[in-house]
C-alpha positions as CSV (number, residue, x, y, z in Angstrom):
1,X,71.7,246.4,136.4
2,X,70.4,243.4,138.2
3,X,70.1,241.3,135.1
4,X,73.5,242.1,133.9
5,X,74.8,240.6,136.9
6,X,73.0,237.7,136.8
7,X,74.3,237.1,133.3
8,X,77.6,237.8,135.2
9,X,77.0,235.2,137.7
10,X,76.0,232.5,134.7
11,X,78.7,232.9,133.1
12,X,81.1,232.5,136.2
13,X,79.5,229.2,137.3
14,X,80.1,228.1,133.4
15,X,84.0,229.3,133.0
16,X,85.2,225.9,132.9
17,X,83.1,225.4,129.4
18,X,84.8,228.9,128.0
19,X,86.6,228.8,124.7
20,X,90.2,230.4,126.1
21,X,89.4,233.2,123.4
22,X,85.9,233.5,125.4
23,X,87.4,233.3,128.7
24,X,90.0,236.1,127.8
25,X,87.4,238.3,126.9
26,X,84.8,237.6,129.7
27,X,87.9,239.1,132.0
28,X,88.4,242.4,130.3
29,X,85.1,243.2,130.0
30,X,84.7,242.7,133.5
31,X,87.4,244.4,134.9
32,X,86.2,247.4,132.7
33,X,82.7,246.8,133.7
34,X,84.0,246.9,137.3
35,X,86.1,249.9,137.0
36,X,82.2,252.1,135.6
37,X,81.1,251.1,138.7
38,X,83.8,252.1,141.5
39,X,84.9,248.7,141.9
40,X,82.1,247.5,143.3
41,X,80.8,244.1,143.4
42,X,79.8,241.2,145.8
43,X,82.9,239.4,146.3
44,X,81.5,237.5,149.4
45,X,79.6,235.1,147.2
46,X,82.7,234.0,145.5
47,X,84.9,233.9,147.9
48,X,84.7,230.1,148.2
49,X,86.7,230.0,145.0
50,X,89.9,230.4,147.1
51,X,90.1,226.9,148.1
52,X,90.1,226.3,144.3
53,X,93.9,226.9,142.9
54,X,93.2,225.2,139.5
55,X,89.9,226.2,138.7
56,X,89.2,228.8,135.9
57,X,87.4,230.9,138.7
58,X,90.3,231.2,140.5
59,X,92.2,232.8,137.9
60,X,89.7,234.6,136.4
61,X,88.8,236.3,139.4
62,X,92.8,237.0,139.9
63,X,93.4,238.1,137.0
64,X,90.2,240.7,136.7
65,X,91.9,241.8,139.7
66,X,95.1,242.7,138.4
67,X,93.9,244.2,135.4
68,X,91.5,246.4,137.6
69,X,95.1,247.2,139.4
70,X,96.2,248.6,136.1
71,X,92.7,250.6,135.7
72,X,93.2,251.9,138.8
73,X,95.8,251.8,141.5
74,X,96.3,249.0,144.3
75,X,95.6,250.1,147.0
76,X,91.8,251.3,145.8
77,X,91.2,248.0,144.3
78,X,92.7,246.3,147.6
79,X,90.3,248.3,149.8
80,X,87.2,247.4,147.5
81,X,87.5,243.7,148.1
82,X,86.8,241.5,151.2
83,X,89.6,239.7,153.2
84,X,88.4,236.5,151.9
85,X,89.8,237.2,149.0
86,X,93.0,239.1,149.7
87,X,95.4,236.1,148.3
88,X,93.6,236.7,144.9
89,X,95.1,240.1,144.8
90,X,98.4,240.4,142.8
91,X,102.0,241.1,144.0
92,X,102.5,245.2,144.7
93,X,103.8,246.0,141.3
94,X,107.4,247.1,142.7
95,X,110.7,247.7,140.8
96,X,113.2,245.0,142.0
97,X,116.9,246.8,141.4
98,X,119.5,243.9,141.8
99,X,122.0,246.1,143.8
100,X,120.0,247.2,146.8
101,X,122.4,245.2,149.0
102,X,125.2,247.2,150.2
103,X,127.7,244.3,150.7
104,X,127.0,243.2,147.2
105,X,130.0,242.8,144.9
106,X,128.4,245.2,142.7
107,X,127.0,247.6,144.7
108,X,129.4,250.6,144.2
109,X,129.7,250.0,140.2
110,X,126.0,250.1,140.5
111,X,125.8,253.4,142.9
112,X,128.4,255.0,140.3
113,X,126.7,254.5,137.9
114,X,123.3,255.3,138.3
115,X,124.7,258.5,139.6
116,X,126.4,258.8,136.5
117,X,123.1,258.4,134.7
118,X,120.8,261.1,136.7
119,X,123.6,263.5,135.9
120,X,123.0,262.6,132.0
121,X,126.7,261.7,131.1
122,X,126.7,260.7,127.8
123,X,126.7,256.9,126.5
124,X,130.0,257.3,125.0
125,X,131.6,258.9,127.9
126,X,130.0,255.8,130.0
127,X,131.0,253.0,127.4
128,X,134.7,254.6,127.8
129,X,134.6,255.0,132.1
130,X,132.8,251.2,132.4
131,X,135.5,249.8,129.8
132,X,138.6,251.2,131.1
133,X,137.5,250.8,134.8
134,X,134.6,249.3,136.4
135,X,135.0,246.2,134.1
136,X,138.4,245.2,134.2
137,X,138.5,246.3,137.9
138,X,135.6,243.9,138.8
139,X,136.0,241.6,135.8
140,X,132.5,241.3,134.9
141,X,131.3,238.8,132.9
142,X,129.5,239.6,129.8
143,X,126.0,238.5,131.1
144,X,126.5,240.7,134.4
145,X,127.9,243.9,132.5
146,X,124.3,244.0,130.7
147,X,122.9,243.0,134.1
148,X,124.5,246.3,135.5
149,X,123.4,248.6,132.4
150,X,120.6,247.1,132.3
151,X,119.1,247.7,135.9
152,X,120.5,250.8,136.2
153,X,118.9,251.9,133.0
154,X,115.8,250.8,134.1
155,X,115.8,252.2,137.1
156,X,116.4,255.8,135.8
157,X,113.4,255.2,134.5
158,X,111.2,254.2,136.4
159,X,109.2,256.7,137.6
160,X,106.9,256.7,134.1
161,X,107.6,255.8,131.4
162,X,107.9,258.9,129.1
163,X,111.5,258.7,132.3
164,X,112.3,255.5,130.1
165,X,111.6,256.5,126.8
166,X,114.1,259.6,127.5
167,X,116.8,257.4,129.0
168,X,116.5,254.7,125.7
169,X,117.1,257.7,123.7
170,X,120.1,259.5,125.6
171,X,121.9,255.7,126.0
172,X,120.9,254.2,122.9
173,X,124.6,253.9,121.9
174,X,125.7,252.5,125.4
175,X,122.7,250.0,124.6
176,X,124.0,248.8,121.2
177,X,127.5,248.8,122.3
178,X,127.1,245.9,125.1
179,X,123.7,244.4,123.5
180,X,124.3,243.0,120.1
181,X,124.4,239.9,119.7
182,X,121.1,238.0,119.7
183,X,122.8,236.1,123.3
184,X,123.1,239.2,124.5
185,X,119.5,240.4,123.8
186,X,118.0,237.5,125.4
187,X,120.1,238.3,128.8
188,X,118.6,241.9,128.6
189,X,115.0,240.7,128.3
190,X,116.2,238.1,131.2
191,X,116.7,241.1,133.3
192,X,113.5,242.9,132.1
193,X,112.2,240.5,133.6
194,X,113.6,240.1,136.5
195,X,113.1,243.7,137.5
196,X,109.7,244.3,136.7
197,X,109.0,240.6,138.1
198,X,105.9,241.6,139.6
199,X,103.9,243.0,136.6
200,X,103.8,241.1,133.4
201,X,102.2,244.7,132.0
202,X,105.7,246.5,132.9
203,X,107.5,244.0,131.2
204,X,105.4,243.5,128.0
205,X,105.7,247.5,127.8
206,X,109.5,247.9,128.4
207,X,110.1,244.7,126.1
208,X,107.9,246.6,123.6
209,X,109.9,249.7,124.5
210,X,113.0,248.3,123.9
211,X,112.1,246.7,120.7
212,X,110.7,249.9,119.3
213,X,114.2,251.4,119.9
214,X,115.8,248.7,118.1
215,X,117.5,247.2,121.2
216,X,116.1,243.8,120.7
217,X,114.9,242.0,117.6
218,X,112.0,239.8,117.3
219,X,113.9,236.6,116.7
220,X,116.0,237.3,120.3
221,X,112.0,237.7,122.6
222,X,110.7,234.6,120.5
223,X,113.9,233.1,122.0
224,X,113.4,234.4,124.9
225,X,109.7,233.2,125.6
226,X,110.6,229.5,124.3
227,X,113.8,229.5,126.6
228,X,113.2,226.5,129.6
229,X,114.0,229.7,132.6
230,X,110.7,231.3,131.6
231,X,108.4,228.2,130.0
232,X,107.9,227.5,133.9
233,X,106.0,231.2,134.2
234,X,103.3,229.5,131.4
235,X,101.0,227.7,133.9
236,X,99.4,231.1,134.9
């Protein structure tokens, strides 16, 4: 409706006046209001806005992008938009496994063990095989043995997320036998992290995940989110 989008417009050109409450809003209703519509909109006459880093209409048109990512799939939302605009678009939300690299120090612990996991060994068979072998063998610190469960976990269950869900039940003991300590938690969330790096929804939803299943406390992500690695992500 053309007076809709004029009251679109409006408000754009007045984001810098928003109440943050307001502004948050304004960009959920629009990426929903987008996604009635197939996407559509004229992009061109905003496109300006990418020689503006630090202005709200930068992000706002960034992030209504990324949340139309998660209403739709990327590459629809990257065809609907203009190349202008392409360095608005978020990262390809992608896994990043730590033990891609076959040279790594880890990569055959890792390898082992993720095959141990598709073939649904149980935790307390794998608690007993990483303790009596992989660990002392590589003498893994206590930050990089949750580092290898961890990521390995994760990437077992990847594909959706009723895949994680299953795998959080079938290695809850594993879980709770190397993640304990409220340290320990905020290593695993550190990890989280760094393998969903790419979407902040991913890791809100596997944080949540793992706090449902009485991994992690409350007290360890409140930690977590104050901690100076991570106070860096807050300009966004």
């Amino acid at each position: 409706p053309r007076k809709l989008k004029e009251a679109i417009k409006l408000v754009f050109d007045r984001l810098e006046e928003l109440d943050i409450e307001c502004y948050e809003i304004f960009t959920d209703w629009f990426s929903h209001y987008l996604s009635n519509f197939d996407f559509k909109w004229n992009w061109i006459e905003w496109r300006d806005v990418v020689n503006k880093p630090e202005s709200r209409q930068y992000f706002f048109i960034s992030e209504t992008l990324e949340k139309a990512v998660r209403l739709s799939y990327y590459e629809r939302i990257h065809r609907s938009i203009p190349e202008d605009i392409y360095t608005l678009m978020p990262v390809k939300q992608e896994p990043n496994f730590a033990y891609t690299n076959e040279s790594g120090e880890y990569y055959g612990p890792a390898k082992l063990l993720n095959l141990r996991m598709k073939n649904k060994d149980s935790g307390e068979e794998l608690i007993k095989w990483l303790n009596d072998d992989v660990f002392p063998k590589f003498q893994f610190s206590t930050d990089d043995q949750i580092e290898l469960i961890v990521n390995c976990l994760l990437q077992n269950g990847s594909k959706s997320f009723s895949h994680l869900l299953n795998i959080l039940d079938r290695y809850f003991v594993l879980l709770r036998h190397f993640i304990s300590t409220p340290q320990q938690q905020v290593q695993c969330i550190h990890v989280i992290h760094s393998y969903w790096k790419t979407s902040s929804q991913f890791i809100v939803i596997t944080i949540n995940k793992f706090l449902s299943h009485r991994v992690l406390e409350a007290a360890s992500i409140a930690q977590w989110i104050f901690s100076e690695s991570i106070i860096p992500l807050g300009k966004r």
